[in-house]
PDB file with one MODEL, atoms N, CA, C and O in Angstrom:
MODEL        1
ATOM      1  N   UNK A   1     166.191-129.879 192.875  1.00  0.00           N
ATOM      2  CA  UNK A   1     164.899-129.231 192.857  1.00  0.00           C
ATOM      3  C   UNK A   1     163.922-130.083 192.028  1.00  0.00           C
ATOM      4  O   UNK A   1     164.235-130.778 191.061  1.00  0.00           O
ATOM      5  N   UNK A   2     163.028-129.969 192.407  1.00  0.00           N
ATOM      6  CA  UNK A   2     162.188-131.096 191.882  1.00  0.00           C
ATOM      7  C   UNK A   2     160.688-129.913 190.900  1.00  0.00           C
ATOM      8  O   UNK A   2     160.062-128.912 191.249  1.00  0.00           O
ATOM      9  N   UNK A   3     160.694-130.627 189.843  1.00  0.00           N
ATOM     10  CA  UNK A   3     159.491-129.771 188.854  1.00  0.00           C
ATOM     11  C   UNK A   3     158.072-130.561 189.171  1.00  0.00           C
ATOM     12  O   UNK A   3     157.520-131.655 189.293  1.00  0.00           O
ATOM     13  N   UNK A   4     157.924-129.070 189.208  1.00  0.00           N
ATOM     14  CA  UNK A   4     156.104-128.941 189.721  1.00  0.00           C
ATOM     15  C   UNK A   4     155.258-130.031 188.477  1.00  0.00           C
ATOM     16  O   UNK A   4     154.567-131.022 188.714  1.00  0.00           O
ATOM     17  N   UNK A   5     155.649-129.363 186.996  1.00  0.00           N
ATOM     18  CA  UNK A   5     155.026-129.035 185.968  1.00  0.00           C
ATOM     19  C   UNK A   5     155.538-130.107 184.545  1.00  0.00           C
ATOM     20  O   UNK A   5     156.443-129.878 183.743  1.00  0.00           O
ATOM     21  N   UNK A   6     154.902-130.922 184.583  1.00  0.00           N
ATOM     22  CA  UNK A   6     155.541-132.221 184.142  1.00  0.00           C
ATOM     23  C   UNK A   6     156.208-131.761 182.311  1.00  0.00           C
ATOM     24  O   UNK A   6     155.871-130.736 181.720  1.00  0.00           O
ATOM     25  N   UNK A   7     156.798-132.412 181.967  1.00  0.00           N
ATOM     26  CA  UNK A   7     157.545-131.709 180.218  1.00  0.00           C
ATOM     27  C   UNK A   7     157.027-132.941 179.356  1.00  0.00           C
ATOM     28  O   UNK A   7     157.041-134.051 179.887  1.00  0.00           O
ATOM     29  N   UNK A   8     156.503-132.778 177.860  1.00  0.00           N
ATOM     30  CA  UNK A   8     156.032-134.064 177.402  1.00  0.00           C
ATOM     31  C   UNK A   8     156.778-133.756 175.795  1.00  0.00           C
ATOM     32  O   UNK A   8     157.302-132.696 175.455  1.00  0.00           O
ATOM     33  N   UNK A   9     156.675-134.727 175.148  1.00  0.00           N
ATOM     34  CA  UNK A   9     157.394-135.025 174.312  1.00  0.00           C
ATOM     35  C   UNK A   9     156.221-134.567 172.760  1.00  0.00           C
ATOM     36  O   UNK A   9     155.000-134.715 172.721  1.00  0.00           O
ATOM     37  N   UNK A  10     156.568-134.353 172.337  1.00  0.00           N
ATOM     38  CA  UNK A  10     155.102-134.392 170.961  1.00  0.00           C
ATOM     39  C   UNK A  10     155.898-135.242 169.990  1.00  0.00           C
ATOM     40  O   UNK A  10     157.006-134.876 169.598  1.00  0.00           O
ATOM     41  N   UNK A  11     155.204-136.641 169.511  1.00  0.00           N
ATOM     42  CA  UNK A  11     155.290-137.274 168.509  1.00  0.00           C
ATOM     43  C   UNK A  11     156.284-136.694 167.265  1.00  0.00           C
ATOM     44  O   UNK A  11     157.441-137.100 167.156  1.00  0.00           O
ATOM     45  N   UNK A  12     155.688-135.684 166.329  1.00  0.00           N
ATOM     46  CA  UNK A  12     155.882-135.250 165.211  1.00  0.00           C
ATOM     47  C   UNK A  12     155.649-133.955 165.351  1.00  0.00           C
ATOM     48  O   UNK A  12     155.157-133.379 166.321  1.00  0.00           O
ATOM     49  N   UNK A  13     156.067-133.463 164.218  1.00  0.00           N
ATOM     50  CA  UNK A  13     155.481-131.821 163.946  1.00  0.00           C
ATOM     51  C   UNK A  13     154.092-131.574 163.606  1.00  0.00           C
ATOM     52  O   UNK A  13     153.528-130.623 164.146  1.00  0.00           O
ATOM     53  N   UNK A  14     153.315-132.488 162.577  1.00  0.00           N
ATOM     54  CA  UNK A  14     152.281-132.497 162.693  1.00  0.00           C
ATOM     55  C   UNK A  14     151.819-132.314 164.135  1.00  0.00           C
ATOM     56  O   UNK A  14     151.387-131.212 164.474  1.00  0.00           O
ATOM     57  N   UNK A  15     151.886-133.380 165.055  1.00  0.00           N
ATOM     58  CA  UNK A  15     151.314-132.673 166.418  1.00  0.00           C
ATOM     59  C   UNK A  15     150.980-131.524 167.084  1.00  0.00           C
ATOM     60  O   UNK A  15     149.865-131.284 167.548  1.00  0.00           O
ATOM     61  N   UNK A  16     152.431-130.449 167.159  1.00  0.00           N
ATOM     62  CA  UNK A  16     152.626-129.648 167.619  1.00  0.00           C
ATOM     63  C   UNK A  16     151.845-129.024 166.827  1.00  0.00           C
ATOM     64  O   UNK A  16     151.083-128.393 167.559  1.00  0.00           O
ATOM     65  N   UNK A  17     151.520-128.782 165.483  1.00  0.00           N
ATOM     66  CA  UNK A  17     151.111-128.006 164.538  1.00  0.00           C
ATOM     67  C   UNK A  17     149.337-128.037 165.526  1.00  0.00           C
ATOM     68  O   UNK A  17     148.797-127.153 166.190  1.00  0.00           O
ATOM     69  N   UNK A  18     148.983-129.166 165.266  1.00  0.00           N
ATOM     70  CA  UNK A  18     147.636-129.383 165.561  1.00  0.00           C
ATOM     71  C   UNK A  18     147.632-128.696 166.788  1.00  0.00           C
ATOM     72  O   UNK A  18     146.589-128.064 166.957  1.00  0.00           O
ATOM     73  N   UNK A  19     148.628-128.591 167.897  1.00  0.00           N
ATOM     74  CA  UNK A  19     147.920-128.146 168.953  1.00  0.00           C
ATOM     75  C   UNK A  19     148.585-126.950 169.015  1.00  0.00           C
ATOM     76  O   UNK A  19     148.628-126.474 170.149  1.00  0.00           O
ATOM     77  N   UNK A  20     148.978-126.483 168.378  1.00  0.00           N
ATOM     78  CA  UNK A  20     149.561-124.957 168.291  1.00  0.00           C
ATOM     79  C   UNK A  20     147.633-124.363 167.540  1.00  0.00           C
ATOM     80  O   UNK A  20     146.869-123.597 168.128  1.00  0.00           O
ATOM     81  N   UNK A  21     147.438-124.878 166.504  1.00  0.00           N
ATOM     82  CA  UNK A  21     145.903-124.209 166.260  1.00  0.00           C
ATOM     83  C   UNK A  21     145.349-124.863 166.968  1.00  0.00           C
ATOM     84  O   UNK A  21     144.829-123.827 167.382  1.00  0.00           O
ATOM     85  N   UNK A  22     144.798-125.804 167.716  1.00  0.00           N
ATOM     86  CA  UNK A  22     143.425-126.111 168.362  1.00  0.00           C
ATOM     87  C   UNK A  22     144.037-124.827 169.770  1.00  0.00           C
ATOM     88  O   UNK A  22     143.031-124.424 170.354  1.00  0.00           O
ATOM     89  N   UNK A  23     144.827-124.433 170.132  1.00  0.00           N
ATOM     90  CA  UNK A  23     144.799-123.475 171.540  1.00  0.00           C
ATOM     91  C   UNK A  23     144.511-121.783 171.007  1.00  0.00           C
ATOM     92  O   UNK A  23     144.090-120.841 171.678  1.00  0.00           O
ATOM     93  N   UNK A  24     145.002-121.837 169.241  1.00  0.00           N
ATOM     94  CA  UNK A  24     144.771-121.038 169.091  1.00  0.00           C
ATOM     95  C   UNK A  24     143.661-120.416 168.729  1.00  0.00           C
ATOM     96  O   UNK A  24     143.429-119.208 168.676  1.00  0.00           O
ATOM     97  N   UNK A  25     142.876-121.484 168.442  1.00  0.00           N
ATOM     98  CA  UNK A  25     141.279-121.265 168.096  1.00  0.00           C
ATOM     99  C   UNK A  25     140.156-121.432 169.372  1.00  0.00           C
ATOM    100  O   UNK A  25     138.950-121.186 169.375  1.00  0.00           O
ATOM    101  N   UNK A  26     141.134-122.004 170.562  1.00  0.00           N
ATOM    102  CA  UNK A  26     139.884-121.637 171.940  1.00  0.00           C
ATOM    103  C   UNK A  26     140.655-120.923 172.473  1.00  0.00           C
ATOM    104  O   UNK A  26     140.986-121.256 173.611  1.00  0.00           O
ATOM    105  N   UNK A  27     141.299-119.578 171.852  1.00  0.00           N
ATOM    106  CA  UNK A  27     141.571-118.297 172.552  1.00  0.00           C
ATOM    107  C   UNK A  27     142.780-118.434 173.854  1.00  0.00           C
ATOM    108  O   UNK A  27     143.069-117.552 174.663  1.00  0.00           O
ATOM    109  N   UNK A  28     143.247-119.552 173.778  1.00  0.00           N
ATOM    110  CA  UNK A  28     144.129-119.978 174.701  1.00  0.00           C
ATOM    111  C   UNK A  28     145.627-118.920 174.522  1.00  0.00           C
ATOM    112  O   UNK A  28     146.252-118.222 175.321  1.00  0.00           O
ATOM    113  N   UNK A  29     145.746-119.155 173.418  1.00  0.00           N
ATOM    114  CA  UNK A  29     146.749-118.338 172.405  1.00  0.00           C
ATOM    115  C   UNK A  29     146.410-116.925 171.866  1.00  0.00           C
ATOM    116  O   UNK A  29     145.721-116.875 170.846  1.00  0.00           O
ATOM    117  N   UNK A  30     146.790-115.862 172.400  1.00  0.00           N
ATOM    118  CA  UNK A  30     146.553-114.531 171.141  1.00  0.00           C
ATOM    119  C   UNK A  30     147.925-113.940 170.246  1.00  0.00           C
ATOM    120  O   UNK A  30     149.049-113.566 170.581  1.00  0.00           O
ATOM    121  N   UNK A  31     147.360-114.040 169.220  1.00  0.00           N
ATOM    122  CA  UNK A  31     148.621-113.203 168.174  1.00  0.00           C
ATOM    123  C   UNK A  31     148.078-112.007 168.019  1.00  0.00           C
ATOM    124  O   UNK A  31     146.941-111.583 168.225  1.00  0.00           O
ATOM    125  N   UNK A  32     149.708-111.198 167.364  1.00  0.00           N
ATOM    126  CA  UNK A  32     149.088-109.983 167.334  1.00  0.00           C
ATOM    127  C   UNK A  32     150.563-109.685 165.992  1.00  0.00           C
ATOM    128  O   UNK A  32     151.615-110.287 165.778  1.00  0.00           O
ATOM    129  N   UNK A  33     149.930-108.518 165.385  1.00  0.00           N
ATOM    130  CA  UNK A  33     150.364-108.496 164.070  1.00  0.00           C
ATOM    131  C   UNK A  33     151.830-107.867 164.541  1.00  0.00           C
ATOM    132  O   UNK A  33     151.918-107.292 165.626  1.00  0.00           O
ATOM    133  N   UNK A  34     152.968-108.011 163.662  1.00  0.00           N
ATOM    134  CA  UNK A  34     154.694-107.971 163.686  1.00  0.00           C
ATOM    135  C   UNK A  34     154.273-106.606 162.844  1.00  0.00           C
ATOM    136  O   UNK A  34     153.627-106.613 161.796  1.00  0.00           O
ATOM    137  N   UNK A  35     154.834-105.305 163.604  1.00  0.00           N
ATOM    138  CA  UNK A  35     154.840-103.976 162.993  1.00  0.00           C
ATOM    139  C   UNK A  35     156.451-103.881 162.113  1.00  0.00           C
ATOM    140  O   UNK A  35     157.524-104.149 162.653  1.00  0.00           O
ATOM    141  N   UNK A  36     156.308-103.498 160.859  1.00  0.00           N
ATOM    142  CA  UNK A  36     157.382-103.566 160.196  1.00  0.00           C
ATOM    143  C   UNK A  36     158.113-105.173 159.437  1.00  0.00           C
ATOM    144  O   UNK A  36     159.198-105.446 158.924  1.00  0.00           O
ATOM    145  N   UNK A  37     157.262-105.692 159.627  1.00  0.00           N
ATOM    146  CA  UNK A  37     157.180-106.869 158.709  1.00  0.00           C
ATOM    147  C   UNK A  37     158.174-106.854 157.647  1.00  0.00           C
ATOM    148  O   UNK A  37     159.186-107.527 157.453  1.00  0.00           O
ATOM    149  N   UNK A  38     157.461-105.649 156.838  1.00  0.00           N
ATOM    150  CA  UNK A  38     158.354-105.578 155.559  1.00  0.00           C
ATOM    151  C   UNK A  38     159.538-105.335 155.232  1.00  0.00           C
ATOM    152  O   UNK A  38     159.998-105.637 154.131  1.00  0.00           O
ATOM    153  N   UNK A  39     160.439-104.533 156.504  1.00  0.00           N
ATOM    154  CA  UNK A  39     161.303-104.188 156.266  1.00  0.00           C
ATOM    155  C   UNK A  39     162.300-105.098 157.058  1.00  0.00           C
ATOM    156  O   UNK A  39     163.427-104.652 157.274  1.00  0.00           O
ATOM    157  N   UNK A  40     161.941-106.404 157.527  1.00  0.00           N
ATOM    158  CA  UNK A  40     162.906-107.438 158.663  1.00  0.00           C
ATOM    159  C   UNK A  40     163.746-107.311 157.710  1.00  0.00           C
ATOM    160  O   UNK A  40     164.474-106.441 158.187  1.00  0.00           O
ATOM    161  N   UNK A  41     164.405-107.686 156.148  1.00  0.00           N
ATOM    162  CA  UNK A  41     165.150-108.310 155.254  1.00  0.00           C
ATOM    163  C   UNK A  41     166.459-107.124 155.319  1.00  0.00           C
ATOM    164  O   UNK A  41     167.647-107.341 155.081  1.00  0.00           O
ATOM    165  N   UNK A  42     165.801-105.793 155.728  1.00  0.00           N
ATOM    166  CA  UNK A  42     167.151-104.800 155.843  1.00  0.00           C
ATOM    167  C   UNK A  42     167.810-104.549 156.806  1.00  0.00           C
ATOM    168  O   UNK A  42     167.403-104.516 157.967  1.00  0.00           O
ATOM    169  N   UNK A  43     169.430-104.248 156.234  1.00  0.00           N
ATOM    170  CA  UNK A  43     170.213-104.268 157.765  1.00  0.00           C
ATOM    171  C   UNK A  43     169.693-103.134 158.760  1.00  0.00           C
ATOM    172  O   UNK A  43     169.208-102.015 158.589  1.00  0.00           O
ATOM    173  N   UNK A  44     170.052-104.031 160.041  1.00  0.00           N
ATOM    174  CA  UNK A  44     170.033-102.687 161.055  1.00  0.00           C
ATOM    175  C   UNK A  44     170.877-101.563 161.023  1.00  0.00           C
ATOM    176  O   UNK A  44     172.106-101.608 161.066  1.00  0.00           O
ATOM    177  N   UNK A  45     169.994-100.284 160.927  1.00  0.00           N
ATOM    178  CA  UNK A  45     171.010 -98.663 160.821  1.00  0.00           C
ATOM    179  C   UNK A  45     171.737 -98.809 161.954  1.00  0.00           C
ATOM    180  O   UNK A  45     171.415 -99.508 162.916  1.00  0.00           O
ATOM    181  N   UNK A  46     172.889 -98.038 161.826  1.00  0.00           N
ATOM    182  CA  UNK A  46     173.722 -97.579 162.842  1.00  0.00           C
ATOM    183  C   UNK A  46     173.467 -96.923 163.935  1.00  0.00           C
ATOM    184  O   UNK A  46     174.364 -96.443 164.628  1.00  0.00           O
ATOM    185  N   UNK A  47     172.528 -96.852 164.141  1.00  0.00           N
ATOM    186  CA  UNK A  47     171.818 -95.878 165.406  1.00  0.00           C
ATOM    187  C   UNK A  47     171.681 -96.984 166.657  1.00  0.00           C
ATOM    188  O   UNK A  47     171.171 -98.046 166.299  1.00  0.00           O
ATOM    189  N   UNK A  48     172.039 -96.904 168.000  1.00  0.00           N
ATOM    190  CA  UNK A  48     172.402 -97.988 169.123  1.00  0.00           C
ATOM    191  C   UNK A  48     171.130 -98.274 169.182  1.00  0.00           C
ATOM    192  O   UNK A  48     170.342 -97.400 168.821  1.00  0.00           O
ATOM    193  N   UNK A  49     170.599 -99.614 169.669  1.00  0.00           N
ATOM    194  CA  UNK A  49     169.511-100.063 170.014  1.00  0.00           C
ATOM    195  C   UNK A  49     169.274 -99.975 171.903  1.00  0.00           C
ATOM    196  O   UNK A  49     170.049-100.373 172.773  1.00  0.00           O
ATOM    197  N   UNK A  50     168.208 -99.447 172.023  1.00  0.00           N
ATOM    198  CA  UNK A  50     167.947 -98.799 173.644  1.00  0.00           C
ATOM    199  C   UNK A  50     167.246-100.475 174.148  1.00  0.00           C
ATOM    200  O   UNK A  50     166.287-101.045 173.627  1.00  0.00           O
ATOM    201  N   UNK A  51     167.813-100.793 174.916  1.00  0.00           N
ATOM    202  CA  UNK A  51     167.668-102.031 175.458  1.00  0.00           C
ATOM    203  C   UNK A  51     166.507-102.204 176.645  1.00  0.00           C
ATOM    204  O   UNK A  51     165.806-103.171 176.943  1.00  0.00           O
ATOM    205  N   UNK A  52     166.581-101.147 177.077  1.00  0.00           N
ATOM    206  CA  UNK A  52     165.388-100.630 178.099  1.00  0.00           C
ATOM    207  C   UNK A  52     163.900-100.848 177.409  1.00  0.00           C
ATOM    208  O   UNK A  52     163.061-101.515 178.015  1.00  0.00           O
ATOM    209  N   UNK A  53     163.625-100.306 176.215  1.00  0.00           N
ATOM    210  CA  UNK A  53     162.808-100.469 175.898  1.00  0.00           C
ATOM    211  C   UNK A  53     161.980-101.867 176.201  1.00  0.00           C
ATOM    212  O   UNK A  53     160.853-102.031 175.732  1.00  0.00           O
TER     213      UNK A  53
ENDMDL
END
């Protein structure tokens, strides 16, 4: 199978960095805030996780 959509290499991390914000500053990119932030560091309760969701 042959790719449409060519794959490129980025130099450094600096790079990626730079173009991770320049897409994110012409709206190319939207974030949106992680609900429960504070509590990632605690284990998961025993209650099954619904996968459907």
């Amino acid at each position: 199978m042959r790719r449409i959509k060519t794959q490129t290499v980025l130099p450094s991390a600096e790079t990626a960095a730079l173009l991770f914000w320049a897409l994110l500053a012409s709206g190319q990119i939207t974030m949106r805030k992680v609900d429960g932030w504070n509590t990632l560091a605690d284990k998961p309760s025993a209650q099954p996780i619904d996968l459907a969701a």
